[in-house]
C-alpha positions in Angstrom: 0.0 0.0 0.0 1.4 3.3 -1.2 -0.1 6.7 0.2 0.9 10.1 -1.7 3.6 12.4 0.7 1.3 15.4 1.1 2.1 18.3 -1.8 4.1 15.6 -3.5 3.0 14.3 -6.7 4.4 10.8 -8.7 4.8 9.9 -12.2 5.8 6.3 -11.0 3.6 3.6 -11.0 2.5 1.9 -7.4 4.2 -1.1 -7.9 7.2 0.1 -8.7 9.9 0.7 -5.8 11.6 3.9 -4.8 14.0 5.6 -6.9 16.6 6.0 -4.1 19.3 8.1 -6.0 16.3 10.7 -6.4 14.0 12.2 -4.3 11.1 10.3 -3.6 7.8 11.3 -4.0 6.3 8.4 -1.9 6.0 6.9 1.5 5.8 2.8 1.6 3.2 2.2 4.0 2.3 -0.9 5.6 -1.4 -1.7 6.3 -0.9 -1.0 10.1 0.0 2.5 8.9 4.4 1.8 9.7 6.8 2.5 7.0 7.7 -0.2 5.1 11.5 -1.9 4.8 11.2 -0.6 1.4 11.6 3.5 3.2 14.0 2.0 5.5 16.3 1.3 2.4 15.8 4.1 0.6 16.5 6.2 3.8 19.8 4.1 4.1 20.8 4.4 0.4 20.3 8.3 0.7 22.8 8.2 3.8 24.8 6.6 2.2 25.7 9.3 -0.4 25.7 12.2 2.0 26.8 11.6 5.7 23.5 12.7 6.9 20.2 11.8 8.5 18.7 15.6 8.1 19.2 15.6 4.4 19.0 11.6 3.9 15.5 12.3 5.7 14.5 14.9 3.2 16.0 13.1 0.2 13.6 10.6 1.2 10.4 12.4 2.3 10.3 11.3 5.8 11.2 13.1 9.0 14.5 12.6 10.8 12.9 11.2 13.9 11.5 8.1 11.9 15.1 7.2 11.8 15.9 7.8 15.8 12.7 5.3 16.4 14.5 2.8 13.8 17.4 2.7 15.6 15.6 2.2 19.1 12.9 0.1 18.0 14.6 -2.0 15.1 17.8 -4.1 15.8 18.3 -4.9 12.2 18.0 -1.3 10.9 20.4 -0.4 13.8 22.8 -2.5 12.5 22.1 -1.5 8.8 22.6 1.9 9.4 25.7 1.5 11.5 26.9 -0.6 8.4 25.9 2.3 6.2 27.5 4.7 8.2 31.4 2.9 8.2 30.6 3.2 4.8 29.8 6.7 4.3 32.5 7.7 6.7 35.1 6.0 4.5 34.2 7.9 2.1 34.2 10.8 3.2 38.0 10.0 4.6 38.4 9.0 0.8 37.1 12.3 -0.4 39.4 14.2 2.8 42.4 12.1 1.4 42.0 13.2 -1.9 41.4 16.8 -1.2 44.6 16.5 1.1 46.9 15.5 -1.7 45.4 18.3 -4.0 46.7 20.8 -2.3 44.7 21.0 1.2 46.6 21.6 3.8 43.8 21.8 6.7 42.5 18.4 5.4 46.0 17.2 5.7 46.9 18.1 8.5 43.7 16.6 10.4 43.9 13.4 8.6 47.7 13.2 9.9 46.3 14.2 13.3 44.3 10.8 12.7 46.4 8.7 11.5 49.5 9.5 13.5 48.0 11.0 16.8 50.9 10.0 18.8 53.2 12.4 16.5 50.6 15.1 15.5 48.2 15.6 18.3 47.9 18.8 20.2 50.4 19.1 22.7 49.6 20.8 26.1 52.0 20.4 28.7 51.3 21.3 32.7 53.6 21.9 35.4 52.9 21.6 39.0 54.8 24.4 41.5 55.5 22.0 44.7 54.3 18.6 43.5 56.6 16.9 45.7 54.1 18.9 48.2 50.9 17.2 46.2 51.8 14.0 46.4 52.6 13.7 50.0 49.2 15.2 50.6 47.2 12.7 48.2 49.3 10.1 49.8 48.3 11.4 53.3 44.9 11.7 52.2 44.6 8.0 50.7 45.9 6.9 54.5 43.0 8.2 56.2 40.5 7.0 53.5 41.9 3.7 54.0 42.0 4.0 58.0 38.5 5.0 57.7 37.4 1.3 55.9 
């Protein structure tokens, strides 16, 4: 059972599934009034190319909190979508990589920051003034917790 997204029209026949690289003009309903598997996977597929469930949502002509009752309700959507989303982070690394190695040097240097934390990662440093003071006190302090048990 099909049912028309309000101000949406279709050229597409009702027995005919979603076109998932376009938007979609319908919702798959089944006859207890839930969305079909058939929106699940075109919800997924649209994730899939952009990285995100505001504008997968709208690709798709559902609303972003379908998804968040997927993932609650539906274990095998959960695990789907976290699928789907390795995927569409890898490409998006893909994409960063690329961009790096054209000539990006903000891309590059948080893909090195990455890939290589230990030698890239922000470096803070903090020094304690009389920490030979500090640890005799936390060590004073841990005796009387411990006298206390």
């Amino acid at each position: 059972m099909k049912r028309e997204v309000k101000g949406a029209s279709s050229t597409k026949p009702n027995s005919e599934q979603p076109d998932t690289g376009k938007l979609n003009k319908t919702l798959h309903l089944k006859r207890d009034g839930s969305i079909s598997a058939a929106s699940k996977a075109a919800f997924l597929a649209a994730f899939s190319r952009c990285a995100s469930v505001t504008a997968s949502a709208k690709r798709v002509r559902l609303d972003r909190s379908n998804h968040y009752q997927w993932m609650r309700d539906d274990p095998t959507y959960a695990k789907a979508f976290e699928a789907t989303r390795t995927e569409a982070a890898d490409a998006l690394e893909d994409e960063a990589s690329r961009r790096a190695f054209a000539g990006s040097d903000v891309l590059l240097i948080f893909l090195l920051k990455g890939l290589k934390p230990e030698k890239y990662r922000e470096r803070t440093e903090v020094q304690l003034k009389d920490s030979e003071g500090l640890l005799q006190r936390l060590a004073e302090g841990r005796r009387r917790a411990a006298a206390r048990e």
